[in-house]
Steps between C-alpha positions, in 0.01 A plus 500: 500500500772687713601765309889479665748238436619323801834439564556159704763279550372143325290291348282412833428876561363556180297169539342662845469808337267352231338313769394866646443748186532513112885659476798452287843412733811552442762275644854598620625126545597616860699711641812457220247735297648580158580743255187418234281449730585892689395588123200293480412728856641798363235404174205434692518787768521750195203273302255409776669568857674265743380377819817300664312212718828300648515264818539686839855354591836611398517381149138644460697841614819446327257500139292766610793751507654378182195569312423848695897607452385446123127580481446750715138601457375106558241432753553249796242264638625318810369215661534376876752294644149282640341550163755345324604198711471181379635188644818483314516877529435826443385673135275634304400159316360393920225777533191511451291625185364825731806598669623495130251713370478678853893624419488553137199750621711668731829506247672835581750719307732765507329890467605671164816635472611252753846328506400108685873429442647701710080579666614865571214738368557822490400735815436343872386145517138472713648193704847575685746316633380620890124415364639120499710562837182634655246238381780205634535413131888496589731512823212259645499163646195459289637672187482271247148338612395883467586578191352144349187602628541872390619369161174261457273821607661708261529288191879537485632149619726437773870641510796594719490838648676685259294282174185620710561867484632461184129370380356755721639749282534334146068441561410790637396396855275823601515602869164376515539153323764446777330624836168289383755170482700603813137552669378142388856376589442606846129398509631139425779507805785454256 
């Protein structure tokens, strides 16, 4: 059994979820998230730890910074857009038992002492704003297709240029982590 309790949206994710791994859920209701269920979170990231497993769209995103703005130190698992299709959509409830297990492996959080709210640690971030210039994560005709890509290599889901840096930081993309991704990036022609 998962150790974590994972933070979805509804009823279907937890279904899939159970379909992949032993683990106890907990549901937000969507993305109109409220206040006793923040304190359930709050409850279960100071009992057993959080992992917050939502759908790779914009209400997926919308929860996912709720529950960070109030529970920091939770993990994140993300899925991708393709893993999560279904043919009446896109979530979590669509994939697959082992791209289910494959992200709640890969779950990532914040370093100690860090602040995911605002995802400003303290000292110099590894990944800067030129890294993402440089690597045509941003100001690129191909920006966005990029940074999906980039986001799926680096187990940090896909985001806007700013959301990507921001996860760059708040996770603690080394130097490394990122020229290995850029390198495969490149080695697929994306």
């Amino acid at each position: 059994m998962l150790q974590e309790m994972i933070v979805v949206e509804g009823k279907e994710d937890t279904v899939a979820i159970r379909r992949a791994l032993e683990a106890d859920t907990i549901e937000t209701g969507g993305s109109a998230i409220n206040e006793a269920v923040l304190r359930r979170i709050e409850l279960a990231q100071e009992r057993r730890g959080v992992i917050v497993f939502t759908d790779p769209d914009a209400p997926g995103e919308r929860i996912r910074k709720i529950v960070a703005g109030r529970v920091p130190e939770c993990k994140h698992a993300f899925l991708t857009k393709d893993e999560a299709r279904g043919k009446d959509g896109i979530g979590v409830e669509h994939a697959k038992p082992e791209a289910i297990r494959r992200a709640l492996e890969q779950a990532r959080g914040p370093a100690a002492g860090e602040d995911l709210a605002d995802g400003e640690p303290a000292g110099e971030p590894a990944i800067a704003w030129a890294d993402l210039l440089d690597a045509g994560l941003i100001v690129h005709a191909e920006a966005a297709k990029r940074r999906e890509r980039m986001g799926e290599l680096l187990g940090i889901g896909y985001a806007n240029g700013k959301q990507f840096h921001k996860r760059c930081v708040m996770f603690r993309i080394t130097r490394e982590e990122f020229a290995n991704a850029l390198e495969q990036l490149e080695r697929e022609g994306i």
